[in-house]
N, C-alpha and C positions, 0 to 999 in steps of 0.2 A: 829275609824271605819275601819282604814286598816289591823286591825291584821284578818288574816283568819280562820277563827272558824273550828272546825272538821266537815270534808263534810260532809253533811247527803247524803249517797248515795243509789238509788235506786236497787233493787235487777236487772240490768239487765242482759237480755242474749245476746240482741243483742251489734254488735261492736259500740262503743262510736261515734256519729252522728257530724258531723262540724254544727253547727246552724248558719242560716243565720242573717248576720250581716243588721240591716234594718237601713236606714237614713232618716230624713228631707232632704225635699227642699223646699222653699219658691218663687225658680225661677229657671230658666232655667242655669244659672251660679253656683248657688248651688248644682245642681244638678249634674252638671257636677266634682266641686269640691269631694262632696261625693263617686263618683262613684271610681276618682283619687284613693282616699284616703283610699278606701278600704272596701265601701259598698257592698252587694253582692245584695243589694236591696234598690230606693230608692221611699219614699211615698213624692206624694205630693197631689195640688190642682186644680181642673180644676176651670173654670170662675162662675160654677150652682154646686149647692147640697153642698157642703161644709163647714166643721167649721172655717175654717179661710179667713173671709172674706175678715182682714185685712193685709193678706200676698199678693206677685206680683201676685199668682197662675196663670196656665196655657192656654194660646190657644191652639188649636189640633193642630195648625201648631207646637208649640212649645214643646207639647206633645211629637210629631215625632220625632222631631228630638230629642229628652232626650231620648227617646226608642232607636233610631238608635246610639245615643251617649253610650250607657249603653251597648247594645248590644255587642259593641266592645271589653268587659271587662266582657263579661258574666252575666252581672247583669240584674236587671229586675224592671220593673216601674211600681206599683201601685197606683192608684187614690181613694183619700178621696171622697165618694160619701156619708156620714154619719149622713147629718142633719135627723132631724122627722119630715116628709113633711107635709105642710097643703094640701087643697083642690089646693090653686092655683100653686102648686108646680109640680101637675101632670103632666099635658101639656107641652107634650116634653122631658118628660124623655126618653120613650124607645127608642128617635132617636139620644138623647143625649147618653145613654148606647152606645148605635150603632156603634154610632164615637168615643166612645172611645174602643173598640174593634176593628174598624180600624183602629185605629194609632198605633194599638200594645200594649197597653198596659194590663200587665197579669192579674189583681186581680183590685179589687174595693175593698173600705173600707166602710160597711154599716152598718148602725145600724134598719134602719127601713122595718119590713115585706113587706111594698110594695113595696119599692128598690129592693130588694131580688126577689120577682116575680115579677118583671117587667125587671129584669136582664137574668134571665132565660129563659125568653119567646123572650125578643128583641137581648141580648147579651149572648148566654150561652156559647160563649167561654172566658170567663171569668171568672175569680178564683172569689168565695166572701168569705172573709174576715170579720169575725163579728167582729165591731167596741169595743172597750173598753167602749161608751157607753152606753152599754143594760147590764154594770154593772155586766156580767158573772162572779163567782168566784167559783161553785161547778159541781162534775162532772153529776148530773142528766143532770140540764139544758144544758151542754157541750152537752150531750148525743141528748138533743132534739134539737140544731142547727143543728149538724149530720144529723139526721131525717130530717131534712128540707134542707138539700142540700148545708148546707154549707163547703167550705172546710176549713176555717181555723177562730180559737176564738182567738180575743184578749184579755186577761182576764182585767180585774178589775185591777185599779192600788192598789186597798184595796187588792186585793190576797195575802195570803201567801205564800213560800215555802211550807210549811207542805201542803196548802190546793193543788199546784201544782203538788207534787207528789201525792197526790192522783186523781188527773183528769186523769193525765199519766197511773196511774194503772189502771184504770177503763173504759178509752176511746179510740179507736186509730184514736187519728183527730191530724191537727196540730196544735200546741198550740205558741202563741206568747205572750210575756212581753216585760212591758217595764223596762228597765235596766238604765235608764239615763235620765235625765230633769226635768222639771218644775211637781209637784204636786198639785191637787186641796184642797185646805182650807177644801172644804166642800166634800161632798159624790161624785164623779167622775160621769160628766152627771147629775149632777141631781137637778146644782145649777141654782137659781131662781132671786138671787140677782141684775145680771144685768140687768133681765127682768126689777126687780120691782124700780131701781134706774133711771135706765136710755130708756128702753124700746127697750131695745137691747136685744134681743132673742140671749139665747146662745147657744141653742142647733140648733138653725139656723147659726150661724156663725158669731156671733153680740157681744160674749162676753166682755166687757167692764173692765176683770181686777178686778172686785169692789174690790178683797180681799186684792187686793196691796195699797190701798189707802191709806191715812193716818185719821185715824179717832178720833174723840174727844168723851170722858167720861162723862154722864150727868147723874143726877140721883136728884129724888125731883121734886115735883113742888110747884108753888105757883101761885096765882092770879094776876095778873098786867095789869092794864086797861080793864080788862075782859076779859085776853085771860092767856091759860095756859104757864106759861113758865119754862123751865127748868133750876137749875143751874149747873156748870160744876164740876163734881166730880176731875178731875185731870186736870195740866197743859200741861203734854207732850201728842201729840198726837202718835196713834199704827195703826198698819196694825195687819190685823190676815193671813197674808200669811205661806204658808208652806214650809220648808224649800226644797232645791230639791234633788232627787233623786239618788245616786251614788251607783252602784253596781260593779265600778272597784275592790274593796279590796275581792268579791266574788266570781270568774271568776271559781275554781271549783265547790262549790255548785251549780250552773247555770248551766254547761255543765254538771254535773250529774244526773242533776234535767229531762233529756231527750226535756226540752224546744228547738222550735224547730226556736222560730226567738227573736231574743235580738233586742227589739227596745229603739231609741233614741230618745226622744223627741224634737220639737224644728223646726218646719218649720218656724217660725216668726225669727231666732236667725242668728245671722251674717254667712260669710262665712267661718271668721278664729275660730268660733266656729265651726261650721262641720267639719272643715277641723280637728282641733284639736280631737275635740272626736271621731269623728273615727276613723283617725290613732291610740291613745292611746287604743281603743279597740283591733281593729284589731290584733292591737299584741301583748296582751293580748292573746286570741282565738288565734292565730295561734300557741303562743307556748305550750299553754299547748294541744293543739291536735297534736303536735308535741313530746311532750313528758310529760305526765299529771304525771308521777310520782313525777318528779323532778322538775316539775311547780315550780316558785318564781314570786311572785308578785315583781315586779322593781319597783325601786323607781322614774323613767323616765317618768312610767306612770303614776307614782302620780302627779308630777310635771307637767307633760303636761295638766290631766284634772283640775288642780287649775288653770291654765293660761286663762283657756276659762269658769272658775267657774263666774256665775254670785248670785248665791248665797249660803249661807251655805250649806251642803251635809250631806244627813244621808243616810239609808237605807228601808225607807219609812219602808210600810208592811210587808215585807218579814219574818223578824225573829218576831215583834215585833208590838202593838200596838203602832202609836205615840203618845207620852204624850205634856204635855206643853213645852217642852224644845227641842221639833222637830219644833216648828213655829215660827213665826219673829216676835214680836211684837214693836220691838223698832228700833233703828238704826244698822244697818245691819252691819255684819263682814266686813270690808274691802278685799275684794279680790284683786289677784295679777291681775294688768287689763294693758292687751298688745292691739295694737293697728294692725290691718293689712298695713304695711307700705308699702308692695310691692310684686308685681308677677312677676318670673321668666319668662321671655320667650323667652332668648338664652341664651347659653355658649358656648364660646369659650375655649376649652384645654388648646391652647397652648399660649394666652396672660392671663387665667386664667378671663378673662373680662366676664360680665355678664350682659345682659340687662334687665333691671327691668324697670315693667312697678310700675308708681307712682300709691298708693292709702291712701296714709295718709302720710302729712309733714313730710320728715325726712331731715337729712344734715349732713356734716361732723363731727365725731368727738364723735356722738351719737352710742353708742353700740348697735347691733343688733344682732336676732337669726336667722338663717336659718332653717327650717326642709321642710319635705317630704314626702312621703310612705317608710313605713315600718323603719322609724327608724331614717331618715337621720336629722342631728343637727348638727349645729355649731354655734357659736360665734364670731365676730366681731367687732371692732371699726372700724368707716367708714373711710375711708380717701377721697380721690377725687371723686370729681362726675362730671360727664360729659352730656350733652344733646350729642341728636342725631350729630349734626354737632362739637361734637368736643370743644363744650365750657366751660370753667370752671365756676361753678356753687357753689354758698355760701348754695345751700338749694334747694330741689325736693318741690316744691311748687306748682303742677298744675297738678292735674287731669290728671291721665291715660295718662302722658308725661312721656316718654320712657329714663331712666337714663342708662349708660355705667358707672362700673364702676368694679374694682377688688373684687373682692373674694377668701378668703382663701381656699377653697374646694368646688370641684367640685358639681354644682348644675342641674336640671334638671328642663324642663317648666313646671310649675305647683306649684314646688316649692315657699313657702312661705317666704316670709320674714316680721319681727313685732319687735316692740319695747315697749317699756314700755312708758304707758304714762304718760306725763308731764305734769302738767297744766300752766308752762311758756313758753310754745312755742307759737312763736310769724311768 
């Protein structure tokens, strides 16, 4: 999947556009890593309207300060407001819209026509954004969101390339995909199953997963004390999940294609995941708008988005209908699985000492990676470690406790540091 196919490139006039780089956040801290990292935009969740119930999602105090933290780096903070509201959903929207247009933040993410006018009327200083749920993938309907005041479509994770250049030729709104993460089993938006399993509304924000499950094979019936029963066709149980999405290995078809924001999937997903995949994008994009003739996909950034891969990678839609051999049905690849060990948050030059705050056991002796924005990587075996007071220490064993200890090359706050994990550590 990484060799890069011959661009398909659009006839344009205009000069080749930077598209905006979009992130998850799940909280206030991810959000913050994203923006580090190289976001030029990031989506998340307020506490009402939303599909991810089960992320930290935001207070408007905490709102603020993500807008005022983004701010500083140019970036800009969009809110999922996306579920399809019932009757008692209404009450208190357009005061809810309100406050989030006071706290700054640019765009809302909606899928439902009375989101949309109720946005307009209470908050119209706010970008709307049609959600990838209303399952857009052709340029009429692009054309009739236009019509209706919207500024920007997310399409269809089913879109293709092919069908993307032609919205571009046909329409001038801004168009967003997504480029990275988790894929739906069934038709995007429009699955039913965790309704009918568990009574978790998914398009309210309740979705329960069902396609990850692991499920068992029956087939036949037969009579038994008067009730139907079934017997089991196979022994191994399967999931029908799909595999996820990677468009690293396509970075100039994409920035051809005139698309105009690359989203990442993934506000439920760790921080040393965002932290990872956006860096590896980021620059990505930056060099080939740096210099797209002589673009080369590195091999750095292959290796970075496998470290934060939580499951196999294809290329969904894009080129290709997925067949059977794009979905998980049995036990899943092994991925390379790193651990966020710890956060930078001083360096000293001249003793080369580094304080890292703890977030996952590590200790002497254990090999570790550094990276950063825009590039920064090294490698290391640990040697001494020290608490705050100067102690020597057999292992960082506690929570958000503040280690001193040497580093090979110069790091910076924000800076991550992760390891590979063990399952004998103790």
């Amino acid at each position: 999947m990484w060799e890069v196919n011959s661009i398909v490139r659009q006839q344009h006039t205009r000069k080749l556009s930077k598209p905006e780089l979009l992130a998850p956040a799940g909280s206030l801290e991810k959000l913050k890593f994203a923006v580090h990292y190289g976001a030029d935009a990031v989506y998340i969740g307020g506490q009402k309207y939303g599909l991810r119930s089960g992320a930290d999602n935001f207070s408007f105090a905490e709102m603020r300060e993500g807008v005022e933290f983004a701010a500083r780096y140019g970036a800009k903070i969009f809110v999922a407001a996306n579920i399809y509201a019932h009757n008692e959903d209404i009450p208190g929207l357009e005061d809810y819209l309100l406050q989030l247009q006071e706290a700054g933040v640019a765009a809302i993410i909606v899928a439902d026509p009375a989101v949309i006018e109720a946005c307009k009327k209470a908050a119209p200083k706010l970008e709307l954004h049609l959600s990838t749920q209303q399952s857009t993938m052709n340029w009429r309907t692009v054309q009739f969101w236009k019509d209706e005041g919207v500024d920007r479509v997310v399409l269809a994770r089913e879109t293709s390339l092919e069908d993307i250049l032609e919205i571009k030729r046909n329409v001038d709104i801004q168009i967003e995909t997504f480029i990275h993460g988790a894929m739906c089993s069934s038709w995007s938006g429009r699955c039913v199953l965790s309704n009918h399993f568990t009574d978790r509304d998914s398009n309210r924000g309740g979705c329960c997963q069902s396609c990850r499950w692991k499920y068992d094979l029956f087939a036949g019936e037969a009579q038994e004390t008067g009730a139907a029963a079934m017997f089991e066709a196979g022994d191994d149980p399967f999931t029908m999940g799909a595999k996820d999405l990677c468009m690293m290995g396509h970075i100039p078809e994409l920035m051809e294609s005139g698309v105009d924001s690359f989203k990442i999937e993934g506000r439920m997903k760790s921080i040393h995941y965002v932290a990872t995949i956006v860096n590896a994008y980021r620059q990505a994009i930056d060099a080939y708008m740096g210099n797209s003739g002589g673009y080369m996909l590195k091999q750095e950034w292959i290796d970075e988005i496998y470290k934060a891969a939580n499951r196999p990678l294809n290329t969904g839609f894009f080129f290709q209908e997925p067949g059977a051999a794009d979905h998980i049905y049995g036990p899943e690849d092994k991925m390379i699985d790193y651990d966020f060990a710890g956060l930078v948050e001083e360096y000293d030059a001249v003793s080369g000492v580094a304080v890292i705050q703890q977030r996952n056991h590590f200790k002497p002796g254990q090999e570790v990676e550094f990276f950063g924005p825009g590039g920064t990587f090294f490698k290391q075996t640990l040697e001494a470690i020290h608490d705050e007071e100067g102690n020597l220490l057999d292992a960082a064993r506690h929570p958000l406790q503040r280690i001193r200890m040497k580093v090979l090359h110069k790091v910076s706050p924000f800076d991550i540091m992760r390891k590979r994990k063990l399952s004998n550590i103790k």
